[in-house]
C-alpha atoms as a printed R data frame, in Angstrom:
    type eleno elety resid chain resno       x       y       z
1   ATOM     1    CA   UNK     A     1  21.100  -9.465   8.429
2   ATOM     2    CA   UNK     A     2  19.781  -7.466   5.358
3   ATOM     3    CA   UNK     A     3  16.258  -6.094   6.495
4   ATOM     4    CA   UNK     A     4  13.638  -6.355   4.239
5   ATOM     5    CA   UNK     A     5  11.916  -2.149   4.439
6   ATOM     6    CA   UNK     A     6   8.268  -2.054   4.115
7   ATOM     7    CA   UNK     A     7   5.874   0.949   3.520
8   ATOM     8    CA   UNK     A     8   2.596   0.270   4.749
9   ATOM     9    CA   UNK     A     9  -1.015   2.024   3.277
10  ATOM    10    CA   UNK     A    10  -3.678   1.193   5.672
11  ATOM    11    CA   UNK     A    11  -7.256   1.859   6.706
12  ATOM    12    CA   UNK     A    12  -6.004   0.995  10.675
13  ATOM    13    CA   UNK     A    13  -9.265   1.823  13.284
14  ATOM    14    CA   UNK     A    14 -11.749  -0.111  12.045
15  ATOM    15    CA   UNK     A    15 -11.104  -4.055  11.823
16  ATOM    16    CA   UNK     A    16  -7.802  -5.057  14.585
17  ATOM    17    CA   UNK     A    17  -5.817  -6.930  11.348
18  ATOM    18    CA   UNK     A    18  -4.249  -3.769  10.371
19  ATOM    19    CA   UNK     A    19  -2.666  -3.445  14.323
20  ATOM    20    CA   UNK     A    20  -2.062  -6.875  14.445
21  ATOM    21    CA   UNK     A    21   0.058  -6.359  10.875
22  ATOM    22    CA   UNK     A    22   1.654  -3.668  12.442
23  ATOM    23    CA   UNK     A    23   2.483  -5.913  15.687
24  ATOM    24    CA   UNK     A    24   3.979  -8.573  13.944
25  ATOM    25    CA   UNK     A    25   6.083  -6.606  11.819
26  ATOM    26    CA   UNK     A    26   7.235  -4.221  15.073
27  ATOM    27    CA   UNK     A    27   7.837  -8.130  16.082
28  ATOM    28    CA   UNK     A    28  10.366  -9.453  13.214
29  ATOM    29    CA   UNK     A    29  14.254  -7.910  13.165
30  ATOM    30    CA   UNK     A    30  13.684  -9.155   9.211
31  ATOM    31    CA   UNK     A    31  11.506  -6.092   8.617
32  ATOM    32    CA   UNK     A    32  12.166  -2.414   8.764
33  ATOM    33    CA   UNK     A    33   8.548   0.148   8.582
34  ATOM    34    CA   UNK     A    34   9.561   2.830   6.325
35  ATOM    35    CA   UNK     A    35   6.906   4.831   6.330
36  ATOM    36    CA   UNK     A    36   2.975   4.824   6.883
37  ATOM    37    CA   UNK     A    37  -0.058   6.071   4.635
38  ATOM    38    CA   UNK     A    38  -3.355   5.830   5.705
39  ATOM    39    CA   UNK     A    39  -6.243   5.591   3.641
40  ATOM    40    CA   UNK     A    40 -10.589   5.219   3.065
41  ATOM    41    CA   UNK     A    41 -12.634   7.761   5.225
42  ATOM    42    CA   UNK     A    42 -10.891   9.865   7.586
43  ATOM    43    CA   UNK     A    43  -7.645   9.141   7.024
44  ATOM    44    CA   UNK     A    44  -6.357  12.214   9.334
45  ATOM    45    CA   UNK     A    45  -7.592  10.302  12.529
46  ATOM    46    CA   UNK     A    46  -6.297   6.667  11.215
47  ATOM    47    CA   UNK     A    47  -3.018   8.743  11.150
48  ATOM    48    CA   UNK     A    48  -3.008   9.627  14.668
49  ATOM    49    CA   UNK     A    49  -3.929   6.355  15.337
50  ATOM    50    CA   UNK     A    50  -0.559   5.014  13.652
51  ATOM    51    CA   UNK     A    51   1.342   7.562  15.348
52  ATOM    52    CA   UNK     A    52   0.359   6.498  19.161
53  ATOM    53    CA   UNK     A    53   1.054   2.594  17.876
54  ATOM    54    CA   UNK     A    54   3.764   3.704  16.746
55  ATOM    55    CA   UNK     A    55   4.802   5.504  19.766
56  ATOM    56    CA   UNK     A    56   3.669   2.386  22.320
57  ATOM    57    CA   UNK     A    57   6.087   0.704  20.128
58  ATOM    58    CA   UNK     A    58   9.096   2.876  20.493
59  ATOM    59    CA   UNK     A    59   9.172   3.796  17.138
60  ATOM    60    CA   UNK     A    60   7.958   7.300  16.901
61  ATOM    61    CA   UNK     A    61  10.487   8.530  14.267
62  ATOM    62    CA   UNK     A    62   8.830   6.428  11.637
63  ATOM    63    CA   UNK     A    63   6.739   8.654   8.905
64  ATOM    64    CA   UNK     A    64   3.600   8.728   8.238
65  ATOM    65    CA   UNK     A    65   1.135  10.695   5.755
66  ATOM    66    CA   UNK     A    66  -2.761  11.051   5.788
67  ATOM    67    CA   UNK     A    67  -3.969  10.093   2.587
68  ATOM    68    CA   UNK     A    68  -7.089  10.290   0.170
69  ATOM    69    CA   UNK     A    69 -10.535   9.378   2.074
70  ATOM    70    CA   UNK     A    70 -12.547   9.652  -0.340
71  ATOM    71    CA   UNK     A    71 -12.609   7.005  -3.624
72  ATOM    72    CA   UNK     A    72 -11.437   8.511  -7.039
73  ATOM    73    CA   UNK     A    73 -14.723   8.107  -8.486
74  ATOM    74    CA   UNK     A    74 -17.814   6.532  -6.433
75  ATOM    75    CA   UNK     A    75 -18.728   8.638  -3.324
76  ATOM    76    CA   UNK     A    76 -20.335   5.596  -1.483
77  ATOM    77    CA   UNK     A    77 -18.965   6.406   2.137
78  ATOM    78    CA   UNK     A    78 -18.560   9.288   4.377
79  ATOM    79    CA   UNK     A    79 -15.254  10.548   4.430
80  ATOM    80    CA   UNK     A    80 -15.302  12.232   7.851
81  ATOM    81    CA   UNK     A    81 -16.349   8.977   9.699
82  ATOM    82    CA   UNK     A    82 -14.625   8.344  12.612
83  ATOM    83    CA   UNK     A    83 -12.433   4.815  12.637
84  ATOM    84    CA   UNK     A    84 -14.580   2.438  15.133
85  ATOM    85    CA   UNK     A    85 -11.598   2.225  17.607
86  ATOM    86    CA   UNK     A    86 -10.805   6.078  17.743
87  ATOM    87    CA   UNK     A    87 -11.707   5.565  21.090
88  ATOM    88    CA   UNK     A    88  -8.977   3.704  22.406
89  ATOM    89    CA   UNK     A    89  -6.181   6.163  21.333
90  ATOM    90    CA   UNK     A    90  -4.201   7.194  24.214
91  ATOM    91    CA   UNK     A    91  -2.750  10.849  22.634
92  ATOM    92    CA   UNK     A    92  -5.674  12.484  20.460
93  ATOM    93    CA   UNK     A    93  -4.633  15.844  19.091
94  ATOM    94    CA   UNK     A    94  -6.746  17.877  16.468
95  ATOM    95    CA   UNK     A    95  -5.293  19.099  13.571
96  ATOM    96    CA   UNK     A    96  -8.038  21.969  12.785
97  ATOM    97    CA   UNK     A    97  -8.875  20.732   9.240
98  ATOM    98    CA   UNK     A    98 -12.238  21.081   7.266
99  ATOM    99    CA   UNK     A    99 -13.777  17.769   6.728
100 ATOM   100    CA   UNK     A   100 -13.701  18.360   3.283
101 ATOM   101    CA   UNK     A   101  -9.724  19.144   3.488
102 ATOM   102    CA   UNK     A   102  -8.986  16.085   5.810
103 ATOM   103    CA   UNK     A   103  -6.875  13.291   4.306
104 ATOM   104    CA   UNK     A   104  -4.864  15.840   2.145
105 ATOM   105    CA   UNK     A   105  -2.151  17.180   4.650
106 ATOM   106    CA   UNK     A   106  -0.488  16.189   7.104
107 ATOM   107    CA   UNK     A   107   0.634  17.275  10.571
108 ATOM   108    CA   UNK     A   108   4.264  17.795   9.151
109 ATOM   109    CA   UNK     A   109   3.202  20.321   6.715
110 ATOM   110    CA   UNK     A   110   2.066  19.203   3.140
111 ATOM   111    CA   UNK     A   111   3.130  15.799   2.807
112 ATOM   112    CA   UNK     A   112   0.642  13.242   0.771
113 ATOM   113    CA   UNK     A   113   0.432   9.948   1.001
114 ATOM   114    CA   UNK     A   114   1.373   9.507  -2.462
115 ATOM   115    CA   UNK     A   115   4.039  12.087  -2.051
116 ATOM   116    CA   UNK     A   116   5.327   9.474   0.456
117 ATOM   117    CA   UNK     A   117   4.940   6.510  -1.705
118 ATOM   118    CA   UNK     A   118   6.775   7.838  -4.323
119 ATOM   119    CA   UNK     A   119   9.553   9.323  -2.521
120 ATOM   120    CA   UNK     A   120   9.838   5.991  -0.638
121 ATOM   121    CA   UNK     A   121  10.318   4.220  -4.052
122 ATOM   122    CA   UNK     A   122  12.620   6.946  -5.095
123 ATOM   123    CA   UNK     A   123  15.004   6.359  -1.699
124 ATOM   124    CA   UNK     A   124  14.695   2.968  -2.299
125 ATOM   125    CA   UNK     A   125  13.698   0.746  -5.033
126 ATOM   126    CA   UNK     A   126  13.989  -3.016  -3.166
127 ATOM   127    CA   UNK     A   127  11.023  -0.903  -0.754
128 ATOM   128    CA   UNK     A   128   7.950  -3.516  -0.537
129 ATOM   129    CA   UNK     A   129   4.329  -1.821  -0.264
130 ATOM   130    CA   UNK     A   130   1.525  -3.646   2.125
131 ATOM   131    CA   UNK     A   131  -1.137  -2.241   0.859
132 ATOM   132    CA   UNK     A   132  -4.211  -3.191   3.749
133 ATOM   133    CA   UNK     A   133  -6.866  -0.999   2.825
134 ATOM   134    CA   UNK     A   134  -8.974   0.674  -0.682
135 ATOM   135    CA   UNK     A   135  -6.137   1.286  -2.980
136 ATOM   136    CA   UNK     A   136  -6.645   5.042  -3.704
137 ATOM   137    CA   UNK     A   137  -3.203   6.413  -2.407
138 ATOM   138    CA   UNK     A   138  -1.467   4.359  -4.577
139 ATOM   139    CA   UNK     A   139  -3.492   4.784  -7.288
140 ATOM   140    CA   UNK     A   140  -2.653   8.388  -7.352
141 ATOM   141    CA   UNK     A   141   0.632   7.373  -6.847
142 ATOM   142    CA   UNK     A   142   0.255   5.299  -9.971
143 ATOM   143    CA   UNK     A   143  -1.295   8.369 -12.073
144 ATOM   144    CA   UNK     A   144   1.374  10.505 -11.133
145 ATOM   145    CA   UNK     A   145   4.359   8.530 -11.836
146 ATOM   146    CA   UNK     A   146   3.471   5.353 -13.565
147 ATOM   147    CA   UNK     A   147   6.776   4.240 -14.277
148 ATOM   148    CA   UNK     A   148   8.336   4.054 -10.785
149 ATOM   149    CA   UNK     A   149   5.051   2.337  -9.841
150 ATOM   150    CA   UNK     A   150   5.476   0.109 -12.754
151 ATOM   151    CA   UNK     A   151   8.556  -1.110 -11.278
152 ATOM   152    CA   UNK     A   152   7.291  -0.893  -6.964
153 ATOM   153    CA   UNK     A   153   6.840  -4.350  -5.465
154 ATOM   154    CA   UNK     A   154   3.148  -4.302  -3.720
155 ATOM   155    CA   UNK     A   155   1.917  -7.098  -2.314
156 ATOM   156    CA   UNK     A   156  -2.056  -6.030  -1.074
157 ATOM   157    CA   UNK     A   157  -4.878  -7.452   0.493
158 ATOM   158    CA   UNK     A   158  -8.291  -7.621  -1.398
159 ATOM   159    CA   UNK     A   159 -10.198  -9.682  -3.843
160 ATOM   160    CA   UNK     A   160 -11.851 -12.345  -4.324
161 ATOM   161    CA   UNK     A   161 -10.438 -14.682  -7.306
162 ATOM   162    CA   UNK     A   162 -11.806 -18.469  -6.600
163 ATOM   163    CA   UNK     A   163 -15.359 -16.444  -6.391
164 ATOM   164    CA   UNK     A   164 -17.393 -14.302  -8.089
165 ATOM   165    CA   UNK     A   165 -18.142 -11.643  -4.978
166 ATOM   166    CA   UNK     A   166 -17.056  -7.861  -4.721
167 ATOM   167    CA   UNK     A   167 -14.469  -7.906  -1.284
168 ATOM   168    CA   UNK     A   168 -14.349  -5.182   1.221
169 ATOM   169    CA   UNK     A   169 -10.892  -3.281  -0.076
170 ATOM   170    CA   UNK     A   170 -12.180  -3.572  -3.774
171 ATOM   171    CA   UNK     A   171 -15.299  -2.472  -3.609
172 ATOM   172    CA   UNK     A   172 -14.106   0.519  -1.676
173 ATOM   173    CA   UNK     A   173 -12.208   2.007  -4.567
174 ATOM   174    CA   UNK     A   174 -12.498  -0.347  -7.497
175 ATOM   175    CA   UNK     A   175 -11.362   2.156  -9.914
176 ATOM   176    CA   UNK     A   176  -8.401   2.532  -8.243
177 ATOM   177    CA   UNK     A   177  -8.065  -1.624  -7.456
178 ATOM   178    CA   UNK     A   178  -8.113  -1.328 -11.160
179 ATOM   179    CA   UNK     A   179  -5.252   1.074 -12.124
180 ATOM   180    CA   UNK     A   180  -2.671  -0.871  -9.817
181 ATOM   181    CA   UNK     A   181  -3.608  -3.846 -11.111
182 ATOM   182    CA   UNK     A   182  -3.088  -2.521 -14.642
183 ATOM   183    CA   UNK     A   183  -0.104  -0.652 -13.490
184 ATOM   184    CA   UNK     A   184   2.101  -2.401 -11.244
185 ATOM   185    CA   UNK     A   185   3.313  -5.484 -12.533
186 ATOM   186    CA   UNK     A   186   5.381  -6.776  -9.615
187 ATOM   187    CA   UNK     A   187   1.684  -7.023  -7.847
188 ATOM   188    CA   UNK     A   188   0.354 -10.290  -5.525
189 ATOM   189    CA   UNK     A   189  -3.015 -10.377  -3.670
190 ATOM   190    CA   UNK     A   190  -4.285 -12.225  -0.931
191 ATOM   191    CA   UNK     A   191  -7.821 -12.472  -1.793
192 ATOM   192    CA   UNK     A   192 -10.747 -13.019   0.782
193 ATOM   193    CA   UNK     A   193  -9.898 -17.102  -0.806
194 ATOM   194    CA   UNK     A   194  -7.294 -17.217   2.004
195 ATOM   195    CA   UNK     A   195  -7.355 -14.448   4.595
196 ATOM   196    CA   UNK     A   196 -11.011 -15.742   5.770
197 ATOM   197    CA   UNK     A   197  -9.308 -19.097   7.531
198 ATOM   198    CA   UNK     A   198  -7.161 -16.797   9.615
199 ATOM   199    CA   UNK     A   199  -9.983 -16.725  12.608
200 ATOM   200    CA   UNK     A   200  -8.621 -16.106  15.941
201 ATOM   201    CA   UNK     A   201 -10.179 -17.934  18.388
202 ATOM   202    CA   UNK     A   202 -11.257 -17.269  22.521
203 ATOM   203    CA   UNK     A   203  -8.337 -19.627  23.353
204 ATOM   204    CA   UNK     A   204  -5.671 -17.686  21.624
205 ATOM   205    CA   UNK     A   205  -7.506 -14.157  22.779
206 ATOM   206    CA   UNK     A   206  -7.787 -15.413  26.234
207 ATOM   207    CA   UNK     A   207  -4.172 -16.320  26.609
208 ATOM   208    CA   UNK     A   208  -3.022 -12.713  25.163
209 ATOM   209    CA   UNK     A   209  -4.903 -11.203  27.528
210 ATOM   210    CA   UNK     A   210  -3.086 -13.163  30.514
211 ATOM   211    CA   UNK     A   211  -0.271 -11.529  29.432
212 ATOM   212    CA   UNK     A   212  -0.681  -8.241  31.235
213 ATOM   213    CA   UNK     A   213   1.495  -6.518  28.431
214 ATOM   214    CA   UNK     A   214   0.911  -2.673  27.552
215 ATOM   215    CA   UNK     A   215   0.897  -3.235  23.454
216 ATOM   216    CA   UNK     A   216  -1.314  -6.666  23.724
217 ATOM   217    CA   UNK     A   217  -3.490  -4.610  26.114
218 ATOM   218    CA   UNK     A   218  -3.873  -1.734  23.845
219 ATOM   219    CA   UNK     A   219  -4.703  -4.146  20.942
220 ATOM   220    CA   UNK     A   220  -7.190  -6.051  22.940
221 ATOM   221    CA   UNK     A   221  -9.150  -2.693  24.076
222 ATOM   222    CA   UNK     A   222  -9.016  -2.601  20.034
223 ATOM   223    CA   UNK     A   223 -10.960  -5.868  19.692
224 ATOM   224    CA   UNK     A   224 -13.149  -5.428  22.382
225 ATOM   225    CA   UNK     A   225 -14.262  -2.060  20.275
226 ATOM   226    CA   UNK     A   226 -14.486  -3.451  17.268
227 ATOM   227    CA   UNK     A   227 -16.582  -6.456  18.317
228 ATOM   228    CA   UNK     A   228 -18.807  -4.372  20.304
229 ATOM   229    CA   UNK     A   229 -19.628  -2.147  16.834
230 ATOM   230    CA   UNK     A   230 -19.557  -5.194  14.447
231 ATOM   231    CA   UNK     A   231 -20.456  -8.239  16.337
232 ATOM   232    CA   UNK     A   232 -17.719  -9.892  13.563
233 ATOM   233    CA   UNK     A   233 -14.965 -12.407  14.540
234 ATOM   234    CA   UNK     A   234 -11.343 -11.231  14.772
235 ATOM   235    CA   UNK     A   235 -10.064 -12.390  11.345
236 ATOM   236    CA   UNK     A   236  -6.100 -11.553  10.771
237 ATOM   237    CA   UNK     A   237  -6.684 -11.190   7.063
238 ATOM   238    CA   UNK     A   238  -3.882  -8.295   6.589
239 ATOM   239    CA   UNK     A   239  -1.670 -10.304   9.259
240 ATOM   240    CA   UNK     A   240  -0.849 -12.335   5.980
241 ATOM   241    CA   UNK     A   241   0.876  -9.958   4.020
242 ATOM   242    CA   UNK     A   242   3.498 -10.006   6.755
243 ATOM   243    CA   UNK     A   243   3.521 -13.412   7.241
244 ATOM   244    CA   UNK     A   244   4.570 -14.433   3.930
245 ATOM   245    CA   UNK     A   245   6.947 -11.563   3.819
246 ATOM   246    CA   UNK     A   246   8.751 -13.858   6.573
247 ATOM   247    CA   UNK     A   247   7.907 -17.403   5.340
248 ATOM   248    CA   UNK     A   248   6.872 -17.366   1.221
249 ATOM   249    CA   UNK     A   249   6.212 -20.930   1.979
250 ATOM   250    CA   UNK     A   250   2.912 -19.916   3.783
251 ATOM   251    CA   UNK     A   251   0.611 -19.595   0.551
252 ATOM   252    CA   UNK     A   252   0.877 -21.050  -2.570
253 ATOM   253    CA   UNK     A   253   0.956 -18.140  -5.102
254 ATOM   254    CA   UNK     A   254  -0.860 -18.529  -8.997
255 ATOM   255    CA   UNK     A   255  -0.646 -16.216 -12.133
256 ATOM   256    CA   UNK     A   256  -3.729 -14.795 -13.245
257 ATOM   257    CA   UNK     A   257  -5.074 -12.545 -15.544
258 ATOM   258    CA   UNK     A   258  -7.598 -10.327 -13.832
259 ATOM   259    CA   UNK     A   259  -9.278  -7.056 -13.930
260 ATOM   260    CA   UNK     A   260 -12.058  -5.357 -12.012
261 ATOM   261    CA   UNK     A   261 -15.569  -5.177 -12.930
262 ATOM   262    CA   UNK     A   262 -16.442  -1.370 -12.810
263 ATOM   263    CA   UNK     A   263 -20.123  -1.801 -13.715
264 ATOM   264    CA   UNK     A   264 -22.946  -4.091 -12.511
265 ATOM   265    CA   UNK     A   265 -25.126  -3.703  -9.424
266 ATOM   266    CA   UNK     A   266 -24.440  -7.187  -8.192
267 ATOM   267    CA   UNK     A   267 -20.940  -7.376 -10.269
268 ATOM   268    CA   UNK     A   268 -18.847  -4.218  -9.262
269 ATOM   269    CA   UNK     A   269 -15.774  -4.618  -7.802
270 ATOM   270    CA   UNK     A   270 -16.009  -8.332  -8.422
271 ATOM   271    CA   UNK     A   271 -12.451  -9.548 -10.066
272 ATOM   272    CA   UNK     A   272 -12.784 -11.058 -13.203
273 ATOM   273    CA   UNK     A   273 -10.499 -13.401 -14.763
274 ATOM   274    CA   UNK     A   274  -9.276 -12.703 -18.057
275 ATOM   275    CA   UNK     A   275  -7.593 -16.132 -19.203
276 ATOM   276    CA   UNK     A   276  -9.008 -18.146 -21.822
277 ATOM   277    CA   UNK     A   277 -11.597 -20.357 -20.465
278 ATOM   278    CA   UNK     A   278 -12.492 -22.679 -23.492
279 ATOM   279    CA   UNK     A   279  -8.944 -23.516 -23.150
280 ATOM   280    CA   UNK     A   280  -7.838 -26.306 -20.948
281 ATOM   281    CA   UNK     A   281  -4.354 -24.925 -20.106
282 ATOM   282    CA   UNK     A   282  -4.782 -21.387 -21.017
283 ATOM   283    CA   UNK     A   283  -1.278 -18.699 -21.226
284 ATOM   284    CA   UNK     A   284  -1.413 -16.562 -18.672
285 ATOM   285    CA   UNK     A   285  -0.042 -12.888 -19.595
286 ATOM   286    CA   UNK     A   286   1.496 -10.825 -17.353
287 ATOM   287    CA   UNK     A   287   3.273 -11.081 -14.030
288 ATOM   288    CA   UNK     A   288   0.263 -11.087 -11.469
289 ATOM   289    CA   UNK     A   289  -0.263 -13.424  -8.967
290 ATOM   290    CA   UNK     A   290  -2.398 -14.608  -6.256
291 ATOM   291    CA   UNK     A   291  -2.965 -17.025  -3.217
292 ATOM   292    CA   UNK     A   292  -4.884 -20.191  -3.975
293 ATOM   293    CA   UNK     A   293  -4.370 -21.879  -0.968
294 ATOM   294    CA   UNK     A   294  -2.905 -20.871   2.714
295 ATOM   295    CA   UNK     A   295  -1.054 -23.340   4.806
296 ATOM   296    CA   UNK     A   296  -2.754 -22.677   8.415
297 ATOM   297    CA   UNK     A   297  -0.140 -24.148  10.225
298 ATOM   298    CA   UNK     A   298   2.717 -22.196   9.573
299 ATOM   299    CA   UNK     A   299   0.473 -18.999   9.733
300 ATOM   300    CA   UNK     A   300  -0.605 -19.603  13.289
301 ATOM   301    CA   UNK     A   301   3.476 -20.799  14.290
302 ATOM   302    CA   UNK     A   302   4.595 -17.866  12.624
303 ATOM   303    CA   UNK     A   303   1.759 -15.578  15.247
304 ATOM   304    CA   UNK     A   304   2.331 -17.968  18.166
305 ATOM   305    CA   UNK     A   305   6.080 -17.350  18.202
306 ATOM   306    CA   UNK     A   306   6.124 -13.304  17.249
307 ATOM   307    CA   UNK     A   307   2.789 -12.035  17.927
């Protein structure tokens, strides 16, 4: 079997999608991680975080880079903040860097997440990006060598594109949303549209924790911290990226013409769509795409025979 090798950028420590992404992929001989990057706030402690999963996994070997915590332009959030489920790790180690240096280096020496990305893309060119989180990393990855990126295959999480609201990854780092989407052309998003049906309810949380399993367990102590900071439901919105990396069949895909609003108190980071609207059947330029519609039940077989 021909495995399908993944790099994954993620803001992991915060909401549990990003570990239950990481779980189903750990999960699916189809897939091979490649490498990690972690991005938005501090990106040094969402990299140890990846290390111990991917440690309680068995799959220590696996690299991973801290990446940019701070957006390209707007400084809207704190880039020292500590991930919401920092708590739970099981191996904390300090790495002695300045908050102001932190998301630049990594344990192994100098390696970037972008210097990862790229690399990645150079070792392999079939390599598919998940890209979970603000899209800084490889939006530096996109400034630096716009051609390979040109050519990467990315398939991210973020956006709205049935409504006119900013959504959480885009709003983040809409500058950079904006230079992959005008970079990258093999790019497809799975906007807030879709991920938002992918609730998990008490039944299915009550029956993972009967298992008694060490990585469900360590994923559930995730949940319980992020519900006890947010109050929000468990939501598996990056879970999709990996879903339809194993069944295509899961969302029905659309081209579109977007860009992202930059400006605009009530507007930024909003997507807008670019296609001719006083047309009835306007041409649609470019490759981009995006989910319209998400079939539930092959999501929720796909989790309830892997997860």
């Amino acid at each position: 079997m021909k495995k399908t090798r993944i790099l994954i950028d993620t803001d992991l420590g915060d909401d549990v999608d990003d570990a239950a992404a990481f779980m189903l992929a750990f999960s699916s001989p189809e897939l091979e991680l490649a490498g990690v990057t972690t991005v938005f706030k501090d990106t040094e402690k969402r990299a140890q975080m990846v290390r111990d999963l991917l440690e309680l996994w068995g799959q220590p070997s696996v690299p991973v880079a801290a990446g940019y915590g701070r957006a390209l332009i707007e400084r809207r959030f704190d880039e020292t903040e500590e991930p919401i489920q920092y708590g739970i790790l099981r191996h904390p180690w300090e790495t002695g860097a300045a908050p102001g240096q932190r998301g630049e280096t990594s344990p192994e020496g100098e390696l970037r997440a972008d210097d990862l990305i790229l690399r990645s893309l150079k070792e392999d060119e079939d390599l598919v990006i998940l890209a979970m989180g603000a899209m800084t990393n490889l939006a530096v990855a996109c400034i630096r060598d716009p051609e390979r990126m040109r050519r990467a295959k990315v398939i991210g999480m973020g956006g709205a594109f049935l409504n006119s609201q900013p959504e959480w990854n885009i709003i983040c780092d809409p500058e950079a949303a904006r230079i992959v989407m005008e970079t990258v052309e093999d790019l497809v998003m799975m906007g807030l549209d879709v991920t938002k049906y992918l609730k998990i309810g008490e039944e299915r949380l009550d029956a993972w924790r009967r298992r008694g399993d060490e990585r469900m367990d360590y994923f559930l102590a995730g949940v319980e911290a992020f519900q006890k900071a947010t109050g929000y439901p468990v939501t598996f919105h990056d879970v999709l990226l990996v879903a339809y990396l194993l069944d295509e069949q899961v969302v029905s895909l659309k081209k579109g013409e977007f860009t992202v609003e930059l400006g605009g108190g009530l507007t930024r980071g909003t997507m807008v769509d670019r296609t001719g609207y006083y047309e009835i059947d306007p041409p649609v330029r470019g490759s981009f795409r995006f989910a319209d519609r998400v079939d539930l039940e092959r999501f929720f077989r796909i989790l309830d025979e892997r997860f």
